[in-house]
VOLUMZA-690939 format. One line per field, with one value per residue (C-alpha): residue number from 1; residue in one letter; chain; x, y, z. Coordinates in Angstrom, 3 decimals, always signed. Last residue first. Example, Ala and Ser with C-alpha at 12.3 -4.5 7.8 and 13.67 -1.06 7.14 Angstrom:
2
i	2;1
aa	s;a
ch	A;A
x	+13.670;+12.300
y	-1.060;-4.500
z	+7.140;+7.800
! end
This chain:
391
i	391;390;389;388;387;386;385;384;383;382;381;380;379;378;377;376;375;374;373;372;371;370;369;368;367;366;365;364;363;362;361;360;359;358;357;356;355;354;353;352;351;350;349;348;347;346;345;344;343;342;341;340;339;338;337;336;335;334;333;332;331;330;329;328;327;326;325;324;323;322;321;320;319;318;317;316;315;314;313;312;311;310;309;308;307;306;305;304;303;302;301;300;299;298;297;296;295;294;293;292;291;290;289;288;287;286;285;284;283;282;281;280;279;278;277;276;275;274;273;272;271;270;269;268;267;266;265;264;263;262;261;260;259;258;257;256;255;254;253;252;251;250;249;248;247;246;245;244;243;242;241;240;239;238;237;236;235;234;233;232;231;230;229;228;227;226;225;224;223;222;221;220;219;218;217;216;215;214;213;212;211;210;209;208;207;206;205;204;203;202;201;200;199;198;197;196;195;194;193;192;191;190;189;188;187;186;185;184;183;182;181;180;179;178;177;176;175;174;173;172;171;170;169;168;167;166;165;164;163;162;161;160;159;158;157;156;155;154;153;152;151;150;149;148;147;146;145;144;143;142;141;140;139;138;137;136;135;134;133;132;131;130;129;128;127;126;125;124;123;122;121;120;119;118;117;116;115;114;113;112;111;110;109;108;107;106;105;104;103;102;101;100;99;98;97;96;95;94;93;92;91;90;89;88;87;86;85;84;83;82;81;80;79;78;77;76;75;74;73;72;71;70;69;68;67;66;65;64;63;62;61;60;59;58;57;56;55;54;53;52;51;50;49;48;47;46;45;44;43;42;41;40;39;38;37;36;35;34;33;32;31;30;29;28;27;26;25;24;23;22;21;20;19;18;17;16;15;14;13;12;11;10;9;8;7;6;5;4;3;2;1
aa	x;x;x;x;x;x;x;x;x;x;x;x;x;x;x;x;x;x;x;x;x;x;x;x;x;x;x;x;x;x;x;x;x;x;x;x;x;x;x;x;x;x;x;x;x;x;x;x;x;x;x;x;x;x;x;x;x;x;x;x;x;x;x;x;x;x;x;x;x;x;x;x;x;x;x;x;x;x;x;x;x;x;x;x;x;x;x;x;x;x;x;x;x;x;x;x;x;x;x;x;x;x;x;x;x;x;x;x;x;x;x;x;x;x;x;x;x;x;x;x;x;x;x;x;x;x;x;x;x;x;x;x;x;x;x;x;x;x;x;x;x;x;x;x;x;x;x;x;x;x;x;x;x;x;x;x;x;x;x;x;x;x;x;x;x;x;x;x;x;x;x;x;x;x;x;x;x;x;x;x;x;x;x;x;x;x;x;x;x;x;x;x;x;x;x;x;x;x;x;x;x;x;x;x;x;x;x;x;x;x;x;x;x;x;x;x;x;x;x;x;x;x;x;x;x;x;x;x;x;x;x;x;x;x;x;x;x;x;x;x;x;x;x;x;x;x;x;x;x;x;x;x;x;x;x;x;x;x;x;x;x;x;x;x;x;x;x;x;x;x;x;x;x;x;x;x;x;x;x;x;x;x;x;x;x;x;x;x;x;x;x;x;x;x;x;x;x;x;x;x;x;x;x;x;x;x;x;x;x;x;x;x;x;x;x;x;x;x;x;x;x;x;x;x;x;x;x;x;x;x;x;x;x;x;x;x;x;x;x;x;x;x;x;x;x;x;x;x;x;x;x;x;x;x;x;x;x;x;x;x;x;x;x;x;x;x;x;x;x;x;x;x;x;x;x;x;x;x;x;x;x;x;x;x;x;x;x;x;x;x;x
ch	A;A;A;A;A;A;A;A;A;A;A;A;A;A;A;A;A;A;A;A;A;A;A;A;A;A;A;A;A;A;A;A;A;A;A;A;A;A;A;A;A;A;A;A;A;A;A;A;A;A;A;A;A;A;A;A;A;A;A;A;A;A;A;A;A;A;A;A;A;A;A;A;A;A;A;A;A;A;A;A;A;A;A;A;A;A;A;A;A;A;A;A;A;A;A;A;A;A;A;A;A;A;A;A;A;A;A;A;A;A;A;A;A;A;A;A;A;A;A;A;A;A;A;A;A;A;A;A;A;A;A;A;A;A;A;A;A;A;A;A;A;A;A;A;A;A;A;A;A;A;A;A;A;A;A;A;A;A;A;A;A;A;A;A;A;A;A;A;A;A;A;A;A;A;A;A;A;A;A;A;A;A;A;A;A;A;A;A;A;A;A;A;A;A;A;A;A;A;A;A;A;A;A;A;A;A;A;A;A;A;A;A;A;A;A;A;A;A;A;A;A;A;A;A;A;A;A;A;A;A;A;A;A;A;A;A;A;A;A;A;A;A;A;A;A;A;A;A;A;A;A;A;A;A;A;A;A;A;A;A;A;A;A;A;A;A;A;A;A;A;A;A;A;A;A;A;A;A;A;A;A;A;A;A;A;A;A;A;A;A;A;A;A;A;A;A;A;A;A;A;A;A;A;A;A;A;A;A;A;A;A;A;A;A;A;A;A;A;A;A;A;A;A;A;A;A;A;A;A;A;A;A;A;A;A;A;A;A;A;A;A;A;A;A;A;A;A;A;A;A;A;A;A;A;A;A;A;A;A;A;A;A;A;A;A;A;A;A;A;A;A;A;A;A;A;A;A;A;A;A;A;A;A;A;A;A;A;A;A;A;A
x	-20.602;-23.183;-26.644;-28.387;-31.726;-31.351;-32.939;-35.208;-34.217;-36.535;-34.274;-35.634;-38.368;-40.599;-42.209;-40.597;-41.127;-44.636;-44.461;-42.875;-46.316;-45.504;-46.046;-45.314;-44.035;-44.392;-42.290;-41.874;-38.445;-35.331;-32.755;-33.071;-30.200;-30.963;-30.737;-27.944;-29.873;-26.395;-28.173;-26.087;-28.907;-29.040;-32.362;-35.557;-37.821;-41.674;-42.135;-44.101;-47.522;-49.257;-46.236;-43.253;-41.606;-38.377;-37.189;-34.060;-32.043;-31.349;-29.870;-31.212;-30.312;-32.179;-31.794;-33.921;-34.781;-34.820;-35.137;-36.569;-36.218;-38.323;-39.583;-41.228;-44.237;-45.670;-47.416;-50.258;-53.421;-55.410;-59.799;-61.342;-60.731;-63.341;-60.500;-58.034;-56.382;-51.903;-49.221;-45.524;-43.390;-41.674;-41.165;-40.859;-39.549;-39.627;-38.093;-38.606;-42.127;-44.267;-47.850;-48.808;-50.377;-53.608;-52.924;-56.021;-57.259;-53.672;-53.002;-50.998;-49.855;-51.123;-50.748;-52.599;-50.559;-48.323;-45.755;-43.355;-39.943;-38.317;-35.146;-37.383;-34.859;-33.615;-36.937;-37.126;-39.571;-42.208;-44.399;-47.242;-48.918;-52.576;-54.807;-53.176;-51.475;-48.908;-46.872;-44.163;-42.427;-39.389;-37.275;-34.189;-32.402;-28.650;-26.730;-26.689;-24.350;-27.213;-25.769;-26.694;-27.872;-26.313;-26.429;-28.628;-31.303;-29.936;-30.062;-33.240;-33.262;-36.725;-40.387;-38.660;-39.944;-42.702;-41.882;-44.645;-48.242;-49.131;-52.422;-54.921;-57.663;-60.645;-63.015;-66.329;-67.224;-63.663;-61.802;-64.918;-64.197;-60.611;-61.207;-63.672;-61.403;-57.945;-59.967;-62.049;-64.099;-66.470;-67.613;-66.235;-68.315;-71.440;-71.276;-69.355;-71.367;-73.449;-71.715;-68.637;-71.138;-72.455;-68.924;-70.587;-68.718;-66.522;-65.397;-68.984;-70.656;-69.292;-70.829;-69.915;-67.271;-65.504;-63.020;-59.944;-58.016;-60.523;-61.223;-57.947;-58.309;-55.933;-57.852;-60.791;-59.016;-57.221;-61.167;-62.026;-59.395;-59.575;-63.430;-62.845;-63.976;-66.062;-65.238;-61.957;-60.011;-57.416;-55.706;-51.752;-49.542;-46.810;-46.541;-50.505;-50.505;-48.489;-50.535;-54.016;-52.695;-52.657;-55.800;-57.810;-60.185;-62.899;-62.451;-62.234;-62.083;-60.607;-58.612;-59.136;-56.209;-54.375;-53.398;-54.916;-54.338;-50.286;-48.200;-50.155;-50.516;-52.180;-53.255;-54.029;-55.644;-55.239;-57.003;-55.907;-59.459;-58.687;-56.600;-53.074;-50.951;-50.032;-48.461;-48.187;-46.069;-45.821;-48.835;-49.629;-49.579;-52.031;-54.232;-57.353;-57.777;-58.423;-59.521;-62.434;-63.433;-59.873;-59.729;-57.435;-59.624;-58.275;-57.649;-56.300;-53.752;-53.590;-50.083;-50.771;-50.204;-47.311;-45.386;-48.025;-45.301;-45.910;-42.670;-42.152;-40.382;-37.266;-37.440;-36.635;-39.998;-42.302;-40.474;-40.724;-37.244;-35.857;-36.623;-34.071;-34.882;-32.033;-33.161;-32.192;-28.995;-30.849;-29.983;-28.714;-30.900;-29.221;-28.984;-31.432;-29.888;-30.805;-33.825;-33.120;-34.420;-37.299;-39.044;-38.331;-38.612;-41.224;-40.501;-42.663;-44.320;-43.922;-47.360;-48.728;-49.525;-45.888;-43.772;-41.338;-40.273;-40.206;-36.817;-33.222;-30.224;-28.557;-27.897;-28.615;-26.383;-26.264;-22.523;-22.018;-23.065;-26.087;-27.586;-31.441;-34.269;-32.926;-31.320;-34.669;-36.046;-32.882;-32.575;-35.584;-35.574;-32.499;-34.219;-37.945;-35.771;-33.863;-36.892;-38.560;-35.227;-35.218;-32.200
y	+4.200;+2.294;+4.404;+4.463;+3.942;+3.699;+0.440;+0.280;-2.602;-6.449;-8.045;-4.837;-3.122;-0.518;+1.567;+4.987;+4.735;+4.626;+8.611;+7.819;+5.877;+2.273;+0.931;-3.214;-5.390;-9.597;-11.057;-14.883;-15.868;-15.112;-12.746;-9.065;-7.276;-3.378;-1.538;+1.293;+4.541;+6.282;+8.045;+5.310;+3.277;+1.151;+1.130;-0.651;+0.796;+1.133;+1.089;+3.992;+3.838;+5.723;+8.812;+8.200;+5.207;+5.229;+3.112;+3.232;+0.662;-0.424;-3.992;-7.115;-10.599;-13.643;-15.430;-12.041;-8.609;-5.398;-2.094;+1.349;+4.815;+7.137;+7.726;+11.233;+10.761;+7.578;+9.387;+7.467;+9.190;+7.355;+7.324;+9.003;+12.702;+14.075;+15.084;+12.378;+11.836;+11.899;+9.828;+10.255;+7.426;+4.141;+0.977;-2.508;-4.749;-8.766;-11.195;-15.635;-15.319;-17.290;-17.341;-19.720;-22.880;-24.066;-25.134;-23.879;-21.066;-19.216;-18.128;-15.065;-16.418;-14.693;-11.090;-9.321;-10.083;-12.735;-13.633;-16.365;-15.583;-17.943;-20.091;-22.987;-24.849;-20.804;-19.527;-15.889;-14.247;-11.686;-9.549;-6.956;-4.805;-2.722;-1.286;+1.356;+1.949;+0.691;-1.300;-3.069;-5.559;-7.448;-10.859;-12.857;-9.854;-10.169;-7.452;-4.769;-6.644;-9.197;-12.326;-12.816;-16.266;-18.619;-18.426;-20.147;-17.952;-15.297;-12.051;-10.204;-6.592;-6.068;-6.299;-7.981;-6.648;-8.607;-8.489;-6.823;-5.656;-8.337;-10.861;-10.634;-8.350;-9.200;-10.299;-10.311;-14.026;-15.064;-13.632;-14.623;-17.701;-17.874;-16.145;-18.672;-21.344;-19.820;-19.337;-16.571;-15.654;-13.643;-14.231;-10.846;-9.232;-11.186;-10.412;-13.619;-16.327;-17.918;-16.257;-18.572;-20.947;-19.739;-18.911;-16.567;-17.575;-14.598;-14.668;-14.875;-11.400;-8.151;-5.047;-5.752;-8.191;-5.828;-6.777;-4.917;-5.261;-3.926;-1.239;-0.009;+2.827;+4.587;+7.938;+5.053;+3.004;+5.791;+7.677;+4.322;+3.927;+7.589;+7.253;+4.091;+1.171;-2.257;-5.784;-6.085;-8.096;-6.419;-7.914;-6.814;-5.066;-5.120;-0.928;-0.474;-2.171;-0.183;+2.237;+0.204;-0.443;+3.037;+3.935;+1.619;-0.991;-3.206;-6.834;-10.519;-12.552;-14.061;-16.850;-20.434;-21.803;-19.936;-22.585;-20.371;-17.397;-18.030;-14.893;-14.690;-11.043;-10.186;-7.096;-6.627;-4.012;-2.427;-0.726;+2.703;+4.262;+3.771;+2.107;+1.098;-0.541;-4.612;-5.530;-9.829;-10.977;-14.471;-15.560;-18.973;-19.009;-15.805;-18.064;-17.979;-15.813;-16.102;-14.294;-11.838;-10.246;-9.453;-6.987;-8.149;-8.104;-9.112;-7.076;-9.556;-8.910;-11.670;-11.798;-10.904;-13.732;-13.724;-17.373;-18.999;-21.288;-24.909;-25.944;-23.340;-20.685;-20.483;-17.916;-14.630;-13.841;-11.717;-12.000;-15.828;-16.481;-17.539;-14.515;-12.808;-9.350;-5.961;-3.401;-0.337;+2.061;+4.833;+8.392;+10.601;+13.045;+16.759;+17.737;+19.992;+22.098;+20.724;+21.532;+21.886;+19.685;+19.798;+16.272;+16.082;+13.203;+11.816;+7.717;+5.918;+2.788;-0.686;-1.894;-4.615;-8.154;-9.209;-10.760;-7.294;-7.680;-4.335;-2.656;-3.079;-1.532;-3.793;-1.420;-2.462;-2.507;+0.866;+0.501;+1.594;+0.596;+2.315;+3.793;+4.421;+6.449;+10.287;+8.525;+7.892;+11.230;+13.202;+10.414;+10.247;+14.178;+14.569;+11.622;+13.226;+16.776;+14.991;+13.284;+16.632;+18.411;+15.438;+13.240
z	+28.901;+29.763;+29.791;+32.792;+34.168;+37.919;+39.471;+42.441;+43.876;+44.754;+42.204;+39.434;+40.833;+39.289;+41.694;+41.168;+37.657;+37.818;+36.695;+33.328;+32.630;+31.077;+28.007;+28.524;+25.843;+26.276;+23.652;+22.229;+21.142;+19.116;+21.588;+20.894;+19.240;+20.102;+16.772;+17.608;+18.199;+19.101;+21.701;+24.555;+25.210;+22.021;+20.313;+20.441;+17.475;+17.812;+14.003;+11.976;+11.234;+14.643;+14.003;+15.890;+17.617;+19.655;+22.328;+24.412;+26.402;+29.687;+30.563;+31.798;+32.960;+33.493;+30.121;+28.983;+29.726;+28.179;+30.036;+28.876;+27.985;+25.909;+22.722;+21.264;+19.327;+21.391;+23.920;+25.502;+25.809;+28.801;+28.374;+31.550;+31.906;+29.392;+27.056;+26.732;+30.093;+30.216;+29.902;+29.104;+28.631;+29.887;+28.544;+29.454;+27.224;+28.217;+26.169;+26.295;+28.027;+30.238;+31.115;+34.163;+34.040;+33.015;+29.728;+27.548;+30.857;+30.028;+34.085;+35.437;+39.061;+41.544;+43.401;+41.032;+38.215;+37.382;+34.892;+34.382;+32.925;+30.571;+30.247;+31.609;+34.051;+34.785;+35.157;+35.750;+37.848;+36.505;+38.079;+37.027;+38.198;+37.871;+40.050;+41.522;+38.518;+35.956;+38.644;+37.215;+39.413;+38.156;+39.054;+38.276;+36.387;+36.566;+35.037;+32.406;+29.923;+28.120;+26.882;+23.478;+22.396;+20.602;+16.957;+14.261;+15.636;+13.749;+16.994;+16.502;+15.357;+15.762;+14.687;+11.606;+8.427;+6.132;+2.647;+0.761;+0.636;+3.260;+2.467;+5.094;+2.870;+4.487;+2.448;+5.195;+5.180;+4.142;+7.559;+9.332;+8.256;+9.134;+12.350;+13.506;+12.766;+14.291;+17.169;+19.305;+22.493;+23.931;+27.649;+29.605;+27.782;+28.722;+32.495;+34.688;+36.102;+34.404;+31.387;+31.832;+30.831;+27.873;+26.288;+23.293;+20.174;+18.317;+14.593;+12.858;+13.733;+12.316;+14.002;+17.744;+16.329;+14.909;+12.523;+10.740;+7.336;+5.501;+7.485;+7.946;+5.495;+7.682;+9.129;+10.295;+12.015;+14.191;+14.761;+15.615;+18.288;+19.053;+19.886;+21.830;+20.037;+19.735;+19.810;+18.665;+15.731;+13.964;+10.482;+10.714;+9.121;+12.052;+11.880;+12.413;+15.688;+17.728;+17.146;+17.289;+20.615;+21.981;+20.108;+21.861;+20.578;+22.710;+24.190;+23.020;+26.158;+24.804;+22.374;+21.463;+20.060;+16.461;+14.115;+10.726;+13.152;+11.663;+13.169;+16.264;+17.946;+21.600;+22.905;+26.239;+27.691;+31.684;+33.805;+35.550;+34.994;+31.448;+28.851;+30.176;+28.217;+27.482;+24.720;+24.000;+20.770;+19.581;+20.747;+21.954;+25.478;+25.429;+24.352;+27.034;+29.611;+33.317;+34.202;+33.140;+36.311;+37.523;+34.157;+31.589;+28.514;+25.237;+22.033;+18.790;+16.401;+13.969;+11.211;+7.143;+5.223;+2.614;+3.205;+5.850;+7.365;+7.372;+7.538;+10.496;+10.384;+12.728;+15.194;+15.257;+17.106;+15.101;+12.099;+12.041;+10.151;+6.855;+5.247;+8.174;+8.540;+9.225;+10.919;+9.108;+10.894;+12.539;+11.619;+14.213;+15.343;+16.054;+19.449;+21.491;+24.514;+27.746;+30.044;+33.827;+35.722;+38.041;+39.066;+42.603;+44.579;+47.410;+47.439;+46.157;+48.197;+46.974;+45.225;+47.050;+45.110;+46.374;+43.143;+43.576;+47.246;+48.987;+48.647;+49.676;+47.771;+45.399;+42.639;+38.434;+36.179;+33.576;+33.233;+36.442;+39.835;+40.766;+44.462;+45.503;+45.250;+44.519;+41.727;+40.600;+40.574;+38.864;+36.133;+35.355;+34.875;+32.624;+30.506;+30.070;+28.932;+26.407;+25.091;+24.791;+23.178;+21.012;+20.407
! end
């Protein structure tokens, strides 16, 4: 474990236990707090960050995820008959801005991250493993770094309208441009919405599909064929098993709040298995089925943050890991998260610094990147849970 990471851990745990009570084993307290679906944030409480830095331990080495061939990589599920044996999976930047809702296609990805960008906004980026069958999808928005990282480790083709600096910059370092689109520069894989641009500005009106893609893909010679085996975006549990029950607890509903303009909220549908999301105080909608987004997994992560030069753009820090909760079936339990340098894997390991792979349940995943110093607002069952590792 890293003196850094050490040092980000020590001091969690000093602020939040300053908020409320734990039982062991990393499950999370009872203690009242303000409901987490409400559009409000809950206030912080006033805690102090100083800790005293620990001595640096070695790193273990982390045992290899381990991939199924028979399985979608990006879920764990079974692939389909129609499979696309070799093709490189869709990452695609949307806009998540109250001016641009709803979306459209979020339904239909297999993974969803969602980070802030700037002035406390929000991005999404969503990934299909097949874009052949992808739905309509948008609004298509602009590149940033933060994504692109996570990105780079799934092999995927990149579609984005425009750039940060760093996001180019990022592109640009890894000989990605064959394997990316803008559709600022490129034209062919976005269609105008006219009448959503009656009354909404144009880039909020740019969308996608599986068709436009494919041509575009063609047009410009993309390269969308992998190098090599795909590997599993985690350690997912064979979906020829039952599921795994997580130990943390019961989990039937989360806030996150990444700033004061952005949450999120989830509530877990037992008739559904799946949690529903909202944000802003309603219910998250997919414009092509008009009901809310749901997912099977939810990750939320927490790290350092801080403003790119200039004080506007967000620098997420990726190079030293952090801690985290994973939820699914309605329960949860903490674990840790490691990624690196902008091509290596975020990897969700086992709480207790023994950098176990995490077995994650087969299904569709919604991550969220977090700033360590939201923390204090994230809700677990309406409680402000203490990360801790089970002994």
């Amino acid at each position: 474990m890293t003196k850094r990471l050490c040092s980000a851990l020590l001091a969690l745990s000093t602020a939040v236990m300053c908020l409320c009570a734990c039982t062991a084993g990393g499950q999370v307290s009872a203690s009242g707090a303000p409901p987490s679906g409400s559009s409000s944030a809950p206030a912080p409480s006033s805690v102090s960050q100083s800790a005293q830095e620990p001595q640096p331990q070695p790193e273990p080495e982390t045992p290899a995820i381990v991939t199924d061939p028979s399985a979608n990589p990006l879920t764990g599920l079974a692939k389909a008959d129609d499979w696309p044996e070799g093709m490189r999976p869709l990452a695609v930047m949307l806009d998540n801005v109250q001016a641009a809702l709803p979306q459209r296609g979020l339904q239909s990805a297999d993974l969803v991250y969602e980070m802030v960008t700037e002035g406390g906004i929000t991005r999404l980026m969503a990934v299909y493993s097949d874009y052949t069958s992808m739905p309509e999808v948008g609004p298509v928005r602009s590149a940033r770094d933060q994504h692109v990282q996570l990105m780079f480790p799934l092999g995927a083709t990149y579609l984005h309208v425009g750039g940060s600096t760093y996001a180019k910059a990022l592109l640009s370092q890894y000989h990605y441009e064959a394997k990316s689109l803008d559709g600022y520069f490129q034209a062919g894989a976005l269609e105008l919405d006219a009448q959503r641009n009656l009354t909404a500005a144009i880039e909020h009106c740019w969308f996608t599909s599986g068709e436009l893609f494919s041509q575009a893909a063609a047009q410009y010679r993309l390269d969308t064929e992998m190098d090599g085996p795909q590997q599993a975006v985690f350690q997912f549990v064979p979906y020829v098993q039952e599921p795994r029950v997580l130990a943390g607890g019961e989990a039937s509903q989360l806030y996150i709040r990444f700033s004061s303009y952005a949450n999120s909220a989830f509530r877990y549908d037992a008739e559904k298995a799946q949690y529903v999301k909202s944000q802003f105080g309603a219910p998250h909608l997919d414009e092509n089925t008009g009901e809310a987004v749901t997912f099977d997994n939810l990750l939320v992560l927490f790290t350092d943050t801080e403003k790119y030069p200039g004080g506007i753009l967000t620098k997420v820090n990726f190079a030293w890991g952090g801690v985290g909760w994973y939820f699914n079936g309605g329960r949860c339990e903490p674990v840790r998260w490691l990624k690196g340098a902008p091509e290596q894997p975020l990897r969700i390991v086992s709480a207790d610094g023994a950098e176990t792979p995490v077995e994650v349940n087969p299904g569709r995943t919604y991550i969220a990147v977090v700033g360590l110093d939201m923390y204090s607002y994230f809700r677990i069952n309406d409680t402000a849970p203490v990360w801790q590792a089970a002994e």
